[in-house]
VEXFIMI-173760 format. One line per 8 residues: number of its first residue (from 1); their letters; for each residue x, y, z of N, C-alpha, C. Coordinates in Angstrom, 1 decimal. Layout:
! residues N
NUM) A) X/Y/Z/X/Y/Z/X/Y/Z  ... $
***
This chain:
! residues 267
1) XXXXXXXX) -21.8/-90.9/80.4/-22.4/-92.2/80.9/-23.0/-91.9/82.3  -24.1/-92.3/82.5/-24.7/-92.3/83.8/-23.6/-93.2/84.8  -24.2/-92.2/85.7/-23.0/-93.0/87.3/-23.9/-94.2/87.8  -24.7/-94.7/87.1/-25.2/-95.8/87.6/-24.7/-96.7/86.5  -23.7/-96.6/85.7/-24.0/-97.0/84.4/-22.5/-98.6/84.6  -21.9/-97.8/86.1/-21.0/-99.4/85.9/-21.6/-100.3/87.2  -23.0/-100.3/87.1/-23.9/-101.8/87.9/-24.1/-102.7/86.7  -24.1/-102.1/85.3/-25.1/-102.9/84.3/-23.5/-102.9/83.2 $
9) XXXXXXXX) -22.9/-102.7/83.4/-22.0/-102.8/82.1/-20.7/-103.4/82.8  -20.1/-105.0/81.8/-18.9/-105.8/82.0/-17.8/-104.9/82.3  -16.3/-105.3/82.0/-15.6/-104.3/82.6/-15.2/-104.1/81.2  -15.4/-104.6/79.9/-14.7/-104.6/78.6/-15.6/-103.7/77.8  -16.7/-103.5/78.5/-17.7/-102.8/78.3/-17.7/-100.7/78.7  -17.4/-101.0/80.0/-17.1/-100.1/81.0/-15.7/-99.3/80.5  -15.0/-100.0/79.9/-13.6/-99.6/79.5/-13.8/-98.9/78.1  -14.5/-99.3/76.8/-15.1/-98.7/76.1/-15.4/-97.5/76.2 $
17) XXXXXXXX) -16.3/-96.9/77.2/-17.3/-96.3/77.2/-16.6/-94.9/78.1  -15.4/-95.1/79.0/-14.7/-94.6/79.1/-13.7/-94.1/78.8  -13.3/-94.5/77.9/-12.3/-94.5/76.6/-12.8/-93.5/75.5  -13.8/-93.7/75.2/-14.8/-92.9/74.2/-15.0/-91.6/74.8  -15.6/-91.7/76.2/-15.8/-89.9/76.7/-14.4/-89.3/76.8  -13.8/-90.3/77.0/-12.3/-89.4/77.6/-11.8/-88.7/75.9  -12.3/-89.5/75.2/-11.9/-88.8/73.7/-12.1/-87.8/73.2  -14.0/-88.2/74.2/-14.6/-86.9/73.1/-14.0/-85.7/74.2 $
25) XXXXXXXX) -13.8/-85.7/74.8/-13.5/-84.3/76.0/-12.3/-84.2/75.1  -11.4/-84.7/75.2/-9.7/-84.3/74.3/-10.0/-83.7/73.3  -10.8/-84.2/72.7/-11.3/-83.5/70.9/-12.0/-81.9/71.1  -12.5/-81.9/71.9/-13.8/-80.5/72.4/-13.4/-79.5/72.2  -13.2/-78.7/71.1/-12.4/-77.8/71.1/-13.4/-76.7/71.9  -13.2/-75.3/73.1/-13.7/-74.9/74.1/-14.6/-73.9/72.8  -15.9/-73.6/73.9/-16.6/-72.7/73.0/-16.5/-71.2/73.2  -16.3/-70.3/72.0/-15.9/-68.6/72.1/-17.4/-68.3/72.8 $
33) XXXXXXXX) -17.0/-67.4/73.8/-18.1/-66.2/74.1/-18.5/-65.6/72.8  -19.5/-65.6/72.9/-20.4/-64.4/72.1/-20.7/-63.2/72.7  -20.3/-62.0/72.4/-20.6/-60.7/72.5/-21.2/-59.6/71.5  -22.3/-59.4/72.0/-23.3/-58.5/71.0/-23.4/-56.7/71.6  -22.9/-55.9/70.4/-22.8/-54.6/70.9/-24.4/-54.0/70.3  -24.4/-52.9/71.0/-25.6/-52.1/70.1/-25.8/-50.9/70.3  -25.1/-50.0/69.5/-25.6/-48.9/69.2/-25.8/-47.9/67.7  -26.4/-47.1/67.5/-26.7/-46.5/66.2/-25.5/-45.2/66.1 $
41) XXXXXXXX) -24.4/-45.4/67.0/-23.6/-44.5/65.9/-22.3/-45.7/65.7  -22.2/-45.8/64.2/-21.4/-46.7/63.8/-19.7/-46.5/64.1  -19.1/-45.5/65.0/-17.9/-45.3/65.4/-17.9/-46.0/67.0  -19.0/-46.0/67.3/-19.1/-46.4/68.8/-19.1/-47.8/68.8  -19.9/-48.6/67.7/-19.4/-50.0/67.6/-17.8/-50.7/67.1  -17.6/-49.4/66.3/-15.9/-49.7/66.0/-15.1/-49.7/67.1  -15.5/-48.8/67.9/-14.3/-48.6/69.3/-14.6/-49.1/69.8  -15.6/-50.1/70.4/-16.3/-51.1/71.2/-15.2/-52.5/70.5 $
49) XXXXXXXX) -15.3/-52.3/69.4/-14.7/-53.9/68.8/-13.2/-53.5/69.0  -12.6/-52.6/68.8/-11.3/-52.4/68.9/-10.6/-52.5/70.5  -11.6/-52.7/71.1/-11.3/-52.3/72.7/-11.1/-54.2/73.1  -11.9/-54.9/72.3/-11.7/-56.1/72.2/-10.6/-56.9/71.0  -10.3/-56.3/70.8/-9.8/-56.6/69.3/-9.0/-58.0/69.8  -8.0/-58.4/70.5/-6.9/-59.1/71.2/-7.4/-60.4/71.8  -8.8/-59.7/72.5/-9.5/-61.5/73.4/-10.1/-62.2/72.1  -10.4/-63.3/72.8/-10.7/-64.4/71.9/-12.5/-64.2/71.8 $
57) XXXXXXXX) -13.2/-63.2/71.5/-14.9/-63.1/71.4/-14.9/-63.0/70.2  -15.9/-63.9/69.9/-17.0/-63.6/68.5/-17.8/-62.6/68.8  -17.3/-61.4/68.6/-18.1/-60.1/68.2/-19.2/-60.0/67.1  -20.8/-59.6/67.5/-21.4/-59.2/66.4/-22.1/-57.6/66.9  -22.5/-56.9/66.2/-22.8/-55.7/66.3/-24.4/-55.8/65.7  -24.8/-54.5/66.4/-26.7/-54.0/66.0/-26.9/-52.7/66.1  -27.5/-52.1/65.0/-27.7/-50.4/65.1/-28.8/-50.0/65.8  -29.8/-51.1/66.0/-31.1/-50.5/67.3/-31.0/-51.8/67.7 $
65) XXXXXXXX) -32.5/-51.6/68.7/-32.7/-52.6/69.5/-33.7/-53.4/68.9  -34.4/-52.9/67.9/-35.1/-54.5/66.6/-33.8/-55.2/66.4  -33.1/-54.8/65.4/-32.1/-55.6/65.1/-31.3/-56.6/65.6  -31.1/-56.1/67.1/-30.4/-56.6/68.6/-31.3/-58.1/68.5  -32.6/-57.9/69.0/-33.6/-58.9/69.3/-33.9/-59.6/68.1  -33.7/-59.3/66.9/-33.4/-60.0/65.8/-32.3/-61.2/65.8  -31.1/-60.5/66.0/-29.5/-61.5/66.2/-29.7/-62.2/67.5  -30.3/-62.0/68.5/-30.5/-63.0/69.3/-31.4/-63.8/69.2 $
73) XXXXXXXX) -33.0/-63.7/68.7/-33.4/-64.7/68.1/-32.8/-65.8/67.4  -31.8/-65.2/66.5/-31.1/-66.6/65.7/-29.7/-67.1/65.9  -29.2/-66.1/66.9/-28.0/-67.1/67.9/-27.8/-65.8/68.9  -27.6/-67.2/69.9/-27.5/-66.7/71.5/-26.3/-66.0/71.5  -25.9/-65.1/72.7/-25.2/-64.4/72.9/-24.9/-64.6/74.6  -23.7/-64.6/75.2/-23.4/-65.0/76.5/-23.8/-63.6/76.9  -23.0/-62.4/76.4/-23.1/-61.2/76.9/-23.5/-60.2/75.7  -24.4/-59.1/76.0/-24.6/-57.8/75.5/-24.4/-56.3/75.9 $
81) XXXXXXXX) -23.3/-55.8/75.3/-23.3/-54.5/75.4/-24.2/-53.4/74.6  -25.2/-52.7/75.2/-25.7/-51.6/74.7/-25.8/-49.9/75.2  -26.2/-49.1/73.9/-26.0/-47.8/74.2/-27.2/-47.5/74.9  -27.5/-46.6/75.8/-28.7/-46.1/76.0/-30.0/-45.3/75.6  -29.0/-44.6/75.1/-29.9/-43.7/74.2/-30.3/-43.5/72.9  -30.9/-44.5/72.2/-31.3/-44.9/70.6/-32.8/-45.1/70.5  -32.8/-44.6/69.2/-34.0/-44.4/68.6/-35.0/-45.9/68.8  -36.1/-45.5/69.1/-37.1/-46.6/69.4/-36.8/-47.2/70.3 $
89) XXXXXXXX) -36.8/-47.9/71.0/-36.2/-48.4/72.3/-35.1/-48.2/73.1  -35.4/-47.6/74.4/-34.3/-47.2/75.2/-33.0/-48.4/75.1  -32.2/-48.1/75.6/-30.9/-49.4/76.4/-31.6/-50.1/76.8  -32.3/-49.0/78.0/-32.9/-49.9/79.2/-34.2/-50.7/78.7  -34.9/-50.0/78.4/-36.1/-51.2/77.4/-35.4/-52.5/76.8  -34.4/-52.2/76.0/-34.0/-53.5/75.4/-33.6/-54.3/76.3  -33.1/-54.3/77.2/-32.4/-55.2/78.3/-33.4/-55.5/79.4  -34.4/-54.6/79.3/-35.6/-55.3/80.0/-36.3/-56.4/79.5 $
97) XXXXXXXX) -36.1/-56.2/77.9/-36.8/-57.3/77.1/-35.9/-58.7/77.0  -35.0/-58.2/76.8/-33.4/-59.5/76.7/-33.9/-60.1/78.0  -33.6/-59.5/79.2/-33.9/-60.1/80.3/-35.2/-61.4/80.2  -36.3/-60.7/79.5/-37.2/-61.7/79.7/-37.4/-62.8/78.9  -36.7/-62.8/77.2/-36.6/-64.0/76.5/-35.4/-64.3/76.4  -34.3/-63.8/77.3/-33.3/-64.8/77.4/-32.5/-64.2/78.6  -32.8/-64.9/79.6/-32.4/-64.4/80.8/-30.9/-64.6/80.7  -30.4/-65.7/80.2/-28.8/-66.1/81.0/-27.9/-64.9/80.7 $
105) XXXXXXXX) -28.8/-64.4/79.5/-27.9/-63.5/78.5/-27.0/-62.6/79.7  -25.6/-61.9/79.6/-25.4/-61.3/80.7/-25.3/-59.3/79.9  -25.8/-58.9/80.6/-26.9/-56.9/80.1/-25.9/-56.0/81.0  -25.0/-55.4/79.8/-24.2/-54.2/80.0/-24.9/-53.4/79.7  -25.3/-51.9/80.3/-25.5/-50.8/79.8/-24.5/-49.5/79.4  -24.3/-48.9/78.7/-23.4/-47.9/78.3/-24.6/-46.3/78.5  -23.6/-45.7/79.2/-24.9/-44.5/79.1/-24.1/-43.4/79.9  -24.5/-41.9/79.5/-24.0/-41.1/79.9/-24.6/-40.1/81.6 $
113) XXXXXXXX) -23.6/-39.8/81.7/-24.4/-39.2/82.9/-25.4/-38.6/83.2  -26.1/-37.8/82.1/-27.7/-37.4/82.6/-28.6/-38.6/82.6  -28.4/-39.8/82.5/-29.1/-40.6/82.4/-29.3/-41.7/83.5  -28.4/-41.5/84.8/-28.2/-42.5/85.7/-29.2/-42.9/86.5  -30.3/-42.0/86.7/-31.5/-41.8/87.2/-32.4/-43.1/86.4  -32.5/-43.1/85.4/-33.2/-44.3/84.6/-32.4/-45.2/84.5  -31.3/-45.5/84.4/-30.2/-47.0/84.4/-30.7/-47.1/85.9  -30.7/-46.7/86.8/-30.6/-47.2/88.2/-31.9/-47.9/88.3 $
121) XXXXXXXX) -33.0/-47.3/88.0/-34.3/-47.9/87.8/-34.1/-49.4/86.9  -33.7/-49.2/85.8/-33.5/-50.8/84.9/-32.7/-51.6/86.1  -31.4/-51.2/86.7/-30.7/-51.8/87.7/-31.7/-52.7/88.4  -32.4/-51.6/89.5/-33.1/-52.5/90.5/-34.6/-53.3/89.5  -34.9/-53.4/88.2/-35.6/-54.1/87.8/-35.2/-55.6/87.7  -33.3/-55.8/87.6/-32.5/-56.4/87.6/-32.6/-56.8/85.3  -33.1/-55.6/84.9/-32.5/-56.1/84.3/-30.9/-55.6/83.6  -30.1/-54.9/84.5/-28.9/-54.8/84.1/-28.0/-55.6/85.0 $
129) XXXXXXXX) -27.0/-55.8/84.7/-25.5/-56.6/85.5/-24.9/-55.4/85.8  -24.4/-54.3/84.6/-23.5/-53.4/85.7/-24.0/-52.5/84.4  -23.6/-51.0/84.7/-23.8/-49.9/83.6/-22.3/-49.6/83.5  -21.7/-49.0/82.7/-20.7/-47.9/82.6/-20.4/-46.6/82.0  -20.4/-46.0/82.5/-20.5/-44.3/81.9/-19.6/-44.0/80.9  -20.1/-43.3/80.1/-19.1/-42.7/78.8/-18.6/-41.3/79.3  -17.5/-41.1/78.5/-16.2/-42.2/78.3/-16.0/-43.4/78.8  -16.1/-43.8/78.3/-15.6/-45.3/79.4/-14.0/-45.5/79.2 $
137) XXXXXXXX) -13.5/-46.3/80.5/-12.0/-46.5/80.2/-11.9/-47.5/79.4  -10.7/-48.4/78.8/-11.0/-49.3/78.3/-10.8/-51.0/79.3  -9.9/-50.5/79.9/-8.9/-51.6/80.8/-10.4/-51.7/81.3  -11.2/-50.8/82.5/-12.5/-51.4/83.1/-13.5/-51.9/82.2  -13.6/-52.3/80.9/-14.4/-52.7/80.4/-14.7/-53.8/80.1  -13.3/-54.0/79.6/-12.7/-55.4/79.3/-12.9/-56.1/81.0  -12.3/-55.5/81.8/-12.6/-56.4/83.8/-13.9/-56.6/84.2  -14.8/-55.6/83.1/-16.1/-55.9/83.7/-17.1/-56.9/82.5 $
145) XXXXXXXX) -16.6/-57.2/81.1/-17.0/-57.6/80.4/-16.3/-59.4/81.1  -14.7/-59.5/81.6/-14.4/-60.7/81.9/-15.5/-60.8/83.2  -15.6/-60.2/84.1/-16.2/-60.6/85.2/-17.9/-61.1/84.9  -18.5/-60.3/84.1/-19.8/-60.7/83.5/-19.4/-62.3/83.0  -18.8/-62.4/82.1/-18.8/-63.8/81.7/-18.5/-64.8/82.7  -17.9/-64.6/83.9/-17.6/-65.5/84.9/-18.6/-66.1/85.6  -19.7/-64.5/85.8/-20.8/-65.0/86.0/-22.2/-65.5/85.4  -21.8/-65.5/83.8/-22.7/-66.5/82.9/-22.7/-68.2/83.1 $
153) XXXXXXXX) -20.7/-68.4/83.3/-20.5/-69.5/83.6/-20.8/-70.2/84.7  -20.8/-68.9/86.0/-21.4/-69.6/87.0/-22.8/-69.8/87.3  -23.6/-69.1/86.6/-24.9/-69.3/86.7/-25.5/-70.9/85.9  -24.8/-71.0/84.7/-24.5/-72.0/84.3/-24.5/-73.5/85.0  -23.1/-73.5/85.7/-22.8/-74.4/86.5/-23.6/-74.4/87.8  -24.5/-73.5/88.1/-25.3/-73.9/89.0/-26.7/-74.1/88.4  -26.9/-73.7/87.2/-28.2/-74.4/86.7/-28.1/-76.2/86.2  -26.3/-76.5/86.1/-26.4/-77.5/86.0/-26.5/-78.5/87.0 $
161) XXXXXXXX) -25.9/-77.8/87.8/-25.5/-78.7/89.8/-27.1/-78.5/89.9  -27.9/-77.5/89.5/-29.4/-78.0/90.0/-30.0/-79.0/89.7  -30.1/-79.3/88.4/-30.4/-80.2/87.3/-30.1/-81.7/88.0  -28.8/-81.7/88.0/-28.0/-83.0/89.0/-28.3/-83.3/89.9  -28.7/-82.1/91.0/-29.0/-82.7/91.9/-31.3/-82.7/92.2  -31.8/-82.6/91.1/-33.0/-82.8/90.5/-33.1/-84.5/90.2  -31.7/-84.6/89.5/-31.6/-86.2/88.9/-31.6/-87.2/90.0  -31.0/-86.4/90.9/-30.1/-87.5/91.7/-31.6/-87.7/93.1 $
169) XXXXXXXX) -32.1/-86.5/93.0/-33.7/-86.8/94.7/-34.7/-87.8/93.7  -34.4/-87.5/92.6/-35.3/-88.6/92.1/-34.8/-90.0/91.5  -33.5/-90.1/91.5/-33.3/-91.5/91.7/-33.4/-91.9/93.0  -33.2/-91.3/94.0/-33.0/-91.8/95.2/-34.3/-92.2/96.1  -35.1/-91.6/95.5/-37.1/-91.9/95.4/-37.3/-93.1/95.3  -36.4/-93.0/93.7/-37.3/-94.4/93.1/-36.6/-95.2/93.7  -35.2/-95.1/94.5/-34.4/-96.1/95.5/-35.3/-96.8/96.7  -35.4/-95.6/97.1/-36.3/-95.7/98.8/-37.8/-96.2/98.3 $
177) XXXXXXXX) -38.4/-96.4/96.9/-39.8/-96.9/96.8/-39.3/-98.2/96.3  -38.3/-98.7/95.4/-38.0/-99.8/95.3/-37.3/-100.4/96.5  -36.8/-100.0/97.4/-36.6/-100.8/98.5/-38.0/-101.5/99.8  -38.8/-100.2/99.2/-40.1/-100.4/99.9/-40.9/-102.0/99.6  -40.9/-102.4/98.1/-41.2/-103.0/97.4/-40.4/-104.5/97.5  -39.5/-104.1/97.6/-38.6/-105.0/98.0/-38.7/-105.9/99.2  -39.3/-104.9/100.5/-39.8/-105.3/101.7/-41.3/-106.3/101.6  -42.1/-105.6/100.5/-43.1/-106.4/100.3/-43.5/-107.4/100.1 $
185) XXXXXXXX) -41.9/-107.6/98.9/-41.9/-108.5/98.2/-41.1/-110.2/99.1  -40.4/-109.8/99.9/-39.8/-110.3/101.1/-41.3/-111.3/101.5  -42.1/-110.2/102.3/-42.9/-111.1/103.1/-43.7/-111.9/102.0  -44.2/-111.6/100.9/-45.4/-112.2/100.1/-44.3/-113.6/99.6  -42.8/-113.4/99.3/-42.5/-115.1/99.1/-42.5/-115.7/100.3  -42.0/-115.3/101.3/-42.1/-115.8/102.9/-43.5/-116.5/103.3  -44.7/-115.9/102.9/-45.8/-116.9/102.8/-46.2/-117.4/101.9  -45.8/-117.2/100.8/-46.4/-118.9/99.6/-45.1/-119.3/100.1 $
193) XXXXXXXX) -44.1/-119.7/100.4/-43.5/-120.5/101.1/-43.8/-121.4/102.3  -45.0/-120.5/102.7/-45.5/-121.1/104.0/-44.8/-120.7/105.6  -43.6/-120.0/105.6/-42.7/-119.7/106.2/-43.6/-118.3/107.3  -44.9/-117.8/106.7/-45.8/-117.0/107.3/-47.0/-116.7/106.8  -47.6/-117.1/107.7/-49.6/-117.7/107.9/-49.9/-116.1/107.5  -51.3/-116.0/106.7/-51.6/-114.9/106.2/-51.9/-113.6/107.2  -52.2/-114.0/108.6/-52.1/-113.0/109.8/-51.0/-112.5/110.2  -49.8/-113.3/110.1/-48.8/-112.7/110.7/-48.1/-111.5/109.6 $
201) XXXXXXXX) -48.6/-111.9/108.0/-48.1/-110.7/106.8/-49.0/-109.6/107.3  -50.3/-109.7/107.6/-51.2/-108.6/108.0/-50.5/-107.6/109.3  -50.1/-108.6/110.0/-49.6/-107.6/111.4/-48.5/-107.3/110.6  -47.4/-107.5/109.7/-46.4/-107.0/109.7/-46.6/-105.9/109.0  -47.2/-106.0/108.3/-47.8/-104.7/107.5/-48.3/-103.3/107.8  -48.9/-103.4/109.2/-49.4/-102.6/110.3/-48.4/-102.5/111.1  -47.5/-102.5/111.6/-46.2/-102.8/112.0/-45.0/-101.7/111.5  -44.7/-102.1/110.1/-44.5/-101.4/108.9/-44.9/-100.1/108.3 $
209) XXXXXXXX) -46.3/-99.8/108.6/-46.4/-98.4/108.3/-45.9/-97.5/109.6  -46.8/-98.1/111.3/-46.7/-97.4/112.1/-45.3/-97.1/112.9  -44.5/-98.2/112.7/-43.0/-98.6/113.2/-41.8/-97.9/112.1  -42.0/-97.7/110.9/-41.3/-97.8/109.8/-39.8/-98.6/110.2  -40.6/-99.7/110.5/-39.4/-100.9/110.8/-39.5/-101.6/108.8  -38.2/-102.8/109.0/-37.9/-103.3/108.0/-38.7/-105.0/108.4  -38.9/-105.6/107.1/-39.6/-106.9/106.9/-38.6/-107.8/107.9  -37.6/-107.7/108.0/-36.7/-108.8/108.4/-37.0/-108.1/109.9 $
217) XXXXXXXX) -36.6/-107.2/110.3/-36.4/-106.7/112.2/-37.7/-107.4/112.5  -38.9/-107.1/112.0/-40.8/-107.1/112.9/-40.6/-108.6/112.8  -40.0/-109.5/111.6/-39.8/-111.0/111.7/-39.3/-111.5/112.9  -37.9/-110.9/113.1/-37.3/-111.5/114.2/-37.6/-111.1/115.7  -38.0/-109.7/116.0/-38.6/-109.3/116.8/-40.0/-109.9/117.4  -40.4/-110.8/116.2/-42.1/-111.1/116.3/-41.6/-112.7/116.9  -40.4/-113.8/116.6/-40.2/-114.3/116.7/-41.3/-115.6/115.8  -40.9/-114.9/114.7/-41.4/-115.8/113.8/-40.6/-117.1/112.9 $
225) XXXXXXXX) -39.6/-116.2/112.8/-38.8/-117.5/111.7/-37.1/-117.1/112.2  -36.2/-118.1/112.1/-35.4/-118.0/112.5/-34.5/-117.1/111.3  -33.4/-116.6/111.9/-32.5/-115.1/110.7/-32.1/-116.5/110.0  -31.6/-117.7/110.0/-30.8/-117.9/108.7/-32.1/-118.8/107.7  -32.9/-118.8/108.0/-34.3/-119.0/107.3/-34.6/-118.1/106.3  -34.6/-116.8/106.9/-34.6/-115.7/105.5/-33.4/-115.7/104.9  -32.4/-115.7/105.4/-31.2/-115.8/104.7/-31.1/-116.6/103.4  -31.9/-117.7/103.7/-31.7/-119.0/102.6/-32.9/-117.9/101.4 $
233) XXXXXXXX) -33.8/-117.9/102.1/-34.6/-117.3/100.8/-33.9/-116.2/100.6  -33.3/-115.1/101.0/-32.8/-114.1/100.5/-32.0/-114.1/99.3  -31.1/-115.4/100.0/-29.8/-115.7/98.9/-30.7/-116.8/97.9  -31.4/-117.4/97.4/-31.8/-118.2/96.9/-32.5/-118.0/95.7  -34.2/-116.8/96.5/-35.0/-116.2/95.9/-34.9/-115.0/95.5  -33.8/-114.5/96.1/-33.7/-112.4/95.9/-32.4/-112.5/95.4  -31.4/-113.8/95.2/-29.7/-113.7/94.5/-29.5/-112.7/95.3  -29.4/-112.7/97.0/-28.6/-111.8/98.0/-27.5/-112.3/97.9 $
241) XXXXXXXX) -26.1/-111.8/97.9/-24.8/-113.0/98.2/-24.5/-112.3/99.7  -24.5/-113.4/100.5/-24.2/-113.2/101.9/-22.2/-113.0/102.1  -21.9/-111.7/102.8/-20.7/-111.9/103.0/-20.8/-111.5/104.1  -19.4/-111.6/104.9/-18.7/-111.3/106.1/-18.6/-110.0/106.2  -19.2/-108.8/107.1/-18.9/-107.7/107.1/-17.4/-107.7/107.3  -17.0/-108.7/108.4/-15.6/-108.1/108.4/-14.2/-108.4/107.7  -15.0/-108.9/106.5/-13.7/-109.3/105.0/-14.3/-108.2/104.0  -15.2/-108.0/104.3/-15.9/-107.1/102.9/-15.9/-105.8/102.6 $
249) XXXXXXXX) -15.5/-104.9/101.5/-14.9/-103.7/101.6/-15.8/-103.3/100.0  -16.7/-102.6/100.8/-17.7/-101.7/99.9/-16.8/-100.6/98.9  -16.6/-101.0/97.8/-16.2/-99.7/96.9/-16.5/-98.3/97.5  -15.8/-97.5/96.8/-16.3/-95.9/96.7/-17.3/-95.6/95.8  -17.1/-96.3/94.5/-18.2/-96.3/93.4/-19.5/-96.8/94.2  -19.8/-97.6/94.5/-21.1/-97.9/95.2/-21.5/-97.4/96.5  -20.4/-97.3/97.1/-20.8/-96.5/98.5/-21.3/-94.7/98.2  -20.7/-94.0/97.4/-20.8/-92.8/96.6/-22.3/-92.9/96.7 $
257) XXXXXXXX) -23.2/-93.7/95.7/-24.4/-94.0/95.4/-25.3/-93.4/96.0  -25.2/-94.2/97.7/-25.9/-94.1/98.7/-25.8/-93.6/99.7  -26.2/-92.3/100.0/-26.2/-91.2/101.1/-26.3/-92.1/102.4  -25.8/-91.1/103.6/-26.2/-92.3/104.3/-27.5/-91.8/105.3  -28.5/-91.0/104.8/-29.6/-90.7/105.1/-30.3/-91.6/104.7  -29.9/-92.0/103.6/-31.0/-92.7/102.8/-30.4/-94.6/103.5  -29.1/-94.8/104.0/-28.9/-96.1/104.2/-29.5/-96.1/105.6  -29.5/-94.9/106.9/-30.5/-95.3/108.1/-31.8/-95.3/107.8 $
265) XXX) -32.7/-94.7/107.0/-33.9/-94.7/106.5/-34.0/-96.3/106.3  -33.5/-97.1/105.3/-33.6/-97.9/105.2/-32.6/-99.2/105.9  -32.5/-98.5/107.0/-31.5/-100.1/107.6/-30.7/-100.7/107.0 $
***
């Protein structure tokens, strides 16, 4: 549910709707890593899977790098382990190419020591996460296969915290332009009310851009209309409910809302 979502929903409503998420989260059963190996000697993918045999990964396996880019085409893979040295496309080719139609993917290379010279090169192209030399141990594999995944998840959670906070500069936009509007809207009932002659909306308006004062301060400061004058219209024509700051105790849920950049910006 949107965090704006208990301004508009009863509390029988609100209780629903929280009831329901909290369900579906309990039900969720967590999702396996996907791990994709690739090399063209078929013993090297067996001992690759047996080295995982114990963790909880959906293992799938590829004899080149077509077939690799094949299986990821038609389901994603969190992480891929490949060999280096295989016919038609290097390691490093392939993980240069992974890299570029599926970045999140996270690019193990496997490769032997005359080869460090070109993994190093794919390295700083960034498309590898870490290489490991054959033999490989197993215990480091598995520490570096968990640590890759940690950072799938955290890349993850910061493409989501971006996303969020993408949502959140643009509600807070449309906050600070509907409050704008709101100002507007202030002075234009204030004069078909009669309450301010069509000169004095003009200076406030010029006032307003050069001052970035609020409709109510340039009123009272102009000594135009008395504060419980707007008041009446506020509460009347805008359904303001007037309280006592010092009985009144702003939620966390609504105070949360509004930054307080955004509440001196707008007075």
């Amino acid at each position: 549910m949107s965090k704006f979502g208990s301004l508009f929903l009863d509390e029988e409503q609100l209780d629903k709707s929280v009831d329901t998420g909290t369900e579906a989260e309990e039900t969720a059963a967590p999702e396996k890593y996907r791990l994709l190996f690739v090399d063209d000697e078929p013993n090297v993918l067996k001992a690759l899977r047996r080295v995982f045999r114990q963790e909880n990964y959906e293992i799938l396996t590829a004899p080149d790098a077509r077939a690799a880019l094949q299986i990821l085409a038609e389901t994603p893979c969190q992480l891929m382990i490949t060999d280096y040295r295989m016919p038609g496309l290097t390691g490093a080719d392939l993980l240069r190419e992974v890299k570029r139609l599926y970045p999140e993917t996270i690019r193990i290379l496997l490769t032997g020591q005359a080869d460090t010279d070109a993994v190093m090169a794919a390295i700083k192209d960034g498309a590898v996460y870490k290489f490991i030399l054959k033999p490989w141990n197993d215990d480091d594999l598995r520490i570096t296969v968990a640590l890759g995944l940690e950072q799938y998840d955290l890349k993850k959670e910061n493409d989501r915290l971006r996303e969020t906070n993408k949502k959140t500069t643009e509600e807070l936009s449309m906050l600070a332009k509907l409050a704008v509007t709101h100002r507007s809207q202030l002075a234009i009932m204030l004069n078909k009310k009669g309450l301010l002659n069509d000169r004095q909306v003009q200076k406030l308006y010029k006032e307003q851009q050069s001052k970035k004062s609020t409709t109510f301060k340039i009123i009272i400061d102009n000594g135009w209309l008395a504060e419980d004058k707007i008041h009446k219209v506020l509460v009347n024509d805008f359904m303001f409910e007037k309280v006592d700051l010092k009985e009144f105790q702003v939620g966390d849920a609504i105070s949360s809302l509004m930054p307080a950049s955004l509440c001196r910006a707008q007075l």
